[in-house]
N, C-alpha and C positions, 0 to 999 in steps of 0.2 A: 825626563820631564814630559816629552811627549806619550809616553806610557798611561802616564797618570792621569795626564788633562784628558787622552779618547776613556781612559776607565772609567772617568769622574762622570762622564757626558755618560756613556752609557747606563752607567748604575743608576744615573737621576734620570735616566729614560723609565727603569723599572716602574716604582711607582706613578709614574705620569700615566702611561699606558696602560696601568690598571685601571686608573682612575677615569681616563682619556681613552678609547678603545682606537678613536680615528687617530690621534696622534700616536699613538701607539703605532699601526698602519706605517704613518709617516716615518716612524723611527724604524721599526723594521727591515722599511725598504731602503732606505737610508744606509743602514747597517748591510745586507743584504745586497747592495748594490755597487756602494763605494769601499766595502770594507776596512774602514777604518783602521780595525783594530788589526789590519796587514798592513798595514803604512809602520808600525813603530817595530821596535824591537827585543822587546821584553816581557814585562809578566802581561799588560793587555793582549799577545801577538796570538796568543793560544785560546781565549779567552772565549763564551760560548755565548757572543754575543746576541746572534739571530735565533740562539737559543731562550737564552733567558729573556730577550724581549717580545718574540713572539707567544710564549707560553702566559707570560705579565699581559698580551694584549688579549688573546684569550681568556682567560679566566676575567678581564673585567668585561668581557665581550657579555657575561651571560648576568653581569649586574645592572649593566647600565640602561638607560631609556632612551635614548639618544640612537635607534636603531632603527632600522625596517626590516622589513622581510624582503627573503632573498626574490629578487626581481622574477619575475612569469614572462622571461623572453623564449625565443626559441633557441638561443645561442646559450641560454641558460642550462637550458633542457638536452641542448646536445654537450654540452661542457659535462653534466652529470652524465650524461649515458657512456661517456667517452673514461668518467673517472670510473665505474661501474665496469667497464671491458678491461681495466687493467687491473682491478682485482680480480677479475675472475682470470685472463690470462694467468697471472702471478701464481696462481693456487694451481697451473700445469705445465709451467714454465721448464722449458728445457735445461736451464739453467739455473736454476732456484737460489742456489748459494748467494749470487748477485741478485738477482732477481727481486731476493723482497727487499733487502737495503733499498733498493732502488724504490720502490715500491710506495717503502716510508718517506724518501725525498720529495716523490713528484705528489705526493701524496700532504704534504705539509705545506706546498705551494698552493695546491687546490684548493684545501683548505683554508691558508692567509686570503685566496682571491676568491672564494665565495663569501668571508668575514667583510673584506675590502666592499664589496656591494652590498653588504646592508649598513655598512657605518659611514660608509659616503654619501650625505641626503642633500649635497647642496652643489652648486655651481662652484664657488669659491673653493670647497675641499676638495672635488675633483682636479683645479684648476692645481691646488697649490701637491697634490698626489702626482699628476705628471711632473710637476715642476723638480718635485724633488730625485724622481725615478731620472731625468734628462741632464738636474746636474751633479750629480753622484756619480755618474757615467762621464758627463763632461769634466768633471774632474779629470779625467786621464784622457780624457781629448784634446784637452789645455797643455796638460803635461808634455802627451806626446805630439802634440803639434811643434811645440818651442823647441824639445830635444829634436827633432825631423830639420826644421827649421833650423839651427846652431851649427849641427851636425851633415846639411845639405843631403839631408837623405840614402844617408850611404849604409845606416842600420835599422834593421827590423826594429815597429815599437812593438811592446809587451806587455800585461798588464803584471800587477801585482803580485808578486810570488806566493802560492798556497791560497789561491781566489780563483773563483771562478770564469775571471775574467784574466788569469797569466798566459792562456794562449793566445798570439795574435791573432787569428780568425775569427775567435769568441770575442773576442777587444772590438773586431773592427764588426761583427758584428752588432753587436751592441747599439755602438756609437751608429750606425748606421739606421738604426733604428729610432733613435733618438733625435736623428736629426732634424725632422720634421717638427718633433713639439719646440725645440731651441729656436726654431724660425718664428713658428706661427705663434708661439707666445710673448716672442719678442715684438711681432706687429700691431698687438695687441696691450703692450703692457705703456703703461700710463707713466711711470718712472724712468725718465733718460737714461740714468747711470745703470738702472737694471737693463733696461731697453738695449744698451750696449753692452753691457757684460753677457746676455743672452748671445746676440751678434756676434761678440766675439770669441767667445766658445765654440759657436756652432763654425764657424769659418776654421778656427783652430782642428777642432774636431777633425775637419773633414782633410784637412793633413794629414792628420793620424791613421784616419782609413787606408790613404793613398799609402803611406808607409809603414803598414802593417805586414806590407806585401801580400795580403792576403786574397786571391781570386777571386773567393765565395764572397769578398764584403766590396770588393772594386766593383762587381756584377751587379750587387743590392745597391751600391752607390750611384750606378748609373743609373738604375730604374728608378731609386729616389728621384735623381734631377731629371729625368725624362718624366716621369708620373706629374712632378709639383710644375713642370714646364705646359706639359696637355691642359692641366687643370688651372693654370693664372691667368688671371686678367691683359697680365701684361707680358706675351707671349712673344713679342720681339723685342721688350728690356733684356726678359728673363735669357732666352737667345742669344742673345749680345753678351751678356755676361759669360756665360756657359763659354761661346766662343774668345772670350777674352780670355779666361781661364785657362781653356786649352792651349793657346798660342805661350801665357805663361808659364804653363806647367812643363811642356815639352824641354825650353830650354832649361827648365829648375831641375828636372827631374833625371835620376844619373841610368846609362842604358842599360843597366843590370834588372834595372824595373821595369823596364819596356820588353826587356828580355823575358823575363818571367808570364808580365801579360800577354805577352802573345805565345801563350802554349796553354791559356782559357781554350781554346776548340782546337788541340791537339790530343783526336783523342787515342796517339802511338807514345805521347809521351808517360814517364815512368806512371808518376803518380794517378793521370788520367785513367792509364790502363786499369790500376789497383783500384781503383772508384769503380770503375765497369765493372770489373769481376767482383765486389761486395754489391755493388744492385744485382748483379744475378744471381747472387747467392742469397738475398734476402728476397727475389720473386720466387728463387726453386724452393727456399726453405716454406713462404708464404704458403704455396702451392701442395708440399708436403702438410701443414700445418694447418690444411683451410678448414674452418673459415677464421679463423681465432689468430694464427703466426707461433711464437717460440716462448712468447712474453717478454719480459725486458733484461736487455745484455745479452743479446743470441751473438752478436758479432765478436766471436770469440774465435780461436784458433781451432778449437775442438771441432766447432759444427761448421768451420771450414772445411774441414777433411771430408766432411760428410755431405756438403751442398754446393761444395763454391766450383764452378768451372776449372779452375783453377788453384787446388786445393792449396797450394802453399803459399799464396800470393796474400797473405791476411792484408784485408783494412777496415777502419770503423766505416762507418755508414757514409758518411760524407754526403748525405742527404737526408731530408729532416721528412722526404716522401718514402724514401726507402726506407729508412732506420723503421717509419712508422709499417711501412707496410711488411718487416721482417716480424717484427716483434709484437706488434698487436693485428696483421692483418687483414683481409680483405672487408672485416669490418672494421676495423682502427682505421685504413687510410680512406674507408668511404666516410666515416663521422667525421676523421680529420679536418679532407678536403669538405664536408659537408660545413662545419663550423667555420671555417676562414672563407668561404665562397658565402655563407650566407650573412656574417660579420660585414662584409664586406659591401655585399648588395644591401644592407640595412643599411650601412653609412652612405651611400650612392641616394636612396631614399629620402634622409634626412637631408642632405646635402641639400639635392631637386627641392623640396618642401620650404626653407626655409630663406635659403640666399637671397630672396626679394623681399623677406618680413625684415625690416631696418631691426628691431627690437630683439629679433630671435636670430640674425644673422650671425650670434655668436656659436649658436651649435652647429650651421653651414660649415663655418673655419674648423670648428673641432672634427667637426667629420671628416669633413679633408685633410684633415694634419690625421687623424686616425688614420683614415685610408691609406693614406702614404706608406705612413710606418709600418702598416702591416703588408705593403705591397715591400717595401725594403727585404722584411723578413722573410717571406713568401720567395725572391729570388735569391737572395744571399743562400736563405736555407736548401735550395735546390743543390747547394755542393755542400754545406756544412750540415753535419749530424745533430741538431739539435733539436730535436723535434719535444721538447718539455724544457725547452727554456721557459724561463718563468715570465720573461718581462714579454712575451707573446701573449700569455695568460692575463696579464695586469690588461695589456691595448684591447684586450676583448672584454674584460669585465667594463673598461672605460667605453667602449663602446655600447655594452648594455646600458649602463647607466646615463649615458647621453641617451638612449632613446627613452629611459624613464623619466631623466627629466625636459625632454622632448614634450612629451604626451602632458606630462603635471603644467606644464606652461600654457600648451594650449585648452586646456580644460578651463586655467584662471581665467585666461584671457576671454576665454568663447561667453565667460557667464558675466562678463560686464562690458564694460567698454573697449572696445579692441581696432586695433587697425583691420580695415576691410579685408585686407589680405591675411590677416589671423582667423575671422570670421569663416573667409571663401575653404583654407586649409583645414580648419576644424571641425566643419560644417560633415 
């Protein structure tokens, strides 16, 4: 039964998304992020579903009027120069066989996330675009928070088997990402029962992280709650809580996990070691490669023999700095780091500009709940290999698009009646 209700939902996603380009988006990611059609067990479980819905949202993408043109940010500009260095990488790739598959993946994201900026023209469908990206993902934040919870933490949680999200590091990555819009939209939303169901997600959620076991996402988790802790109003609530937190989690939490986190800055233990020796094999490989790298999926056992300190010690990248700087090089990880440092300081800008305009104070929150999630990502990914996860891609085109409609706002504003402080900023 379950089979048939996610096929039924998807198949009437088809024509909607032709018709709907944004909803479409919605469905997409939706599709794309919670996978569905991995939750059942039968004829939906194989089903092509991010398939057939993203090609349905394209093809009405080039009917409809309901559009703009793709935003003129600089984040825009370096987002294309960056998609641009991985075709031309791909076309000398040390590994080609992987290479172009890969090529067409990251390459279909790009694509949904430059669609995603010109069919988002309003406040309200960006709003309800996170909304969906945080609980598709909090779907299995709930999950595994209650099994962590039932079970007293004594098992790894895991995502969805044949998903991009069944390892747990990519799981608690995710969620850790997401955490920030489940807050800040919860303080934000005008509906109680929503208002709590956000809340309690996000709270759930952040179980899941905890017992994921995963380093790379407990790391991103801290710099979450330290980031949204620097940037609150209420910096000895927020303290207080943190601190209550800890004093409960000690006793809740069983010492196999305390075990595990304290061998974060051991860098003799196994796994640490195998991390060291793949970032020197993707600087020696960078270095042989320059200025370009290997292209995509060099961390293979082959060009281990041929660059890694340690030739038999294979691992993937376990960094989303490395992975970038093996494979696209000393220009991939200069636009990389170029694009999330200037992402970053964009949101920093809007933030300063706005948080005193009562009226426009809502793109202040967004920027900060942007900024966050991308600072999550930013240090989780310093030990996870994901440097073309997609949902980094979405928090960047949401942050262009908050500065577009940044600018559209104070334009209305500056040409009629405006609060003195919209005036002083637009001036």
């Amino acid at each position: 039964m379950r089979d048939y209700l996610v096929l039924a939902i998807i198949l009437a996603g088809i024509p909607i998304s032709f018709m709907r380009p944004y909803y479409g988006i919605l469905f997409w990611s939706w599709v794309g992020y919670m996978n569905p059609h991995r939750l059942t067990w039968g004829i939906a479980y194989n089903f092509p579903a991010a398939l057939v819905i993203g090609v349905s949202t394209l093809l009405g993408f080039f009917f409809t009027r309901n559009r703009t043109s793709l935003p003129r940010e600089r984040e825009t500009y370096l987002l294309l120069a960056l998609w641009a260095l991985f075709i031309l990488t791909t076309t000398v790739a040390l590994n080609p066989d992987d290479a172009w598959p890969q090529l067409e993946r990251v390459s279909k994201i790009l694509l949904m996330t430059m669609i995603t900026m010109m069919v988002i023209t309003t406040r309200k469908q960006l709003r309800w675009f996170l909304l969906v990206i945080a609980l598709s993902i909090g779907y299995f934040g709930v999950k595994g928070g209650i099994f962590s919870l039932r079970g007293g933490g004594a098992d790894r949680v895991y995502g969805p088997p044949g998903s991009f999200l069944e390892d747990n590091n990519d799981l608690g990555l995710a969620i850790v990402m997401v955490l920030p819009v489940m807050f800040f939209m919860a303080l934000e939303e005008s509906k109680k029962w929503f208002r709590y169901l956000l809340f309690a997600t996000g709270l759930l959620s952040i179980t899941t992280v905890v017992f994921t076991y995963s380093r790379g996402a407990f790391v991103g988790l801290a710099a979450v709650g330290a980031t949204a802790l620097l940037k609150s109003k209420r910096k000895l609530l927020g303290f207080l809580v943190i601190a209550f937190a800890l004093v409960m989690g000690t006793s809740l939490i069983p010492d196999r996990w305390f075990a595990r986190m304290a061998t974060i800055g051991d860098v003799t233990e196994g796994s640490a070691a195998g991390r060291i020796n793949a970032w020197h094999f993707a600087w020696n490989l960078a270095s042989a490669q320059f200025p370009i790298g290997g292209g995509f999926e060099t961390f293979t056992p082959t060009l281990f023999l041929r660059y890694a300190p340690n030739p038999l010690d294979f691992h993937a990248a376990h960094s989303i700095y490395f992975q970038m700087i093996g494979d696209q090089g000393a220009i991939g990880i200069v636009l990389f780091l170029s694009m999330l440092i200037s992402t970053l300081w964009s949101l920093q800008r809007l933030r300063n500009r706005f948080r005193k305009v009562p009226s426009l104070q809502w793109i202040s929150r967004y920027a900060t709940m942007l900024q966050i999630s991308l600072v999550g990502y930013m240090s989780s990914g310093a030990f996870l290999g994901r440097a073309y996860f997609d949902l980094a891609y979405h928090l960047i085109a949401s942050a262009i698009l908050l500065k577009v409609f940044a600018r559209r706002e104070l334009m209305a504003m500056a040409s009629g009646d405006a609060e003195p402080a919209v005036k002083e900023i637009a001036a």
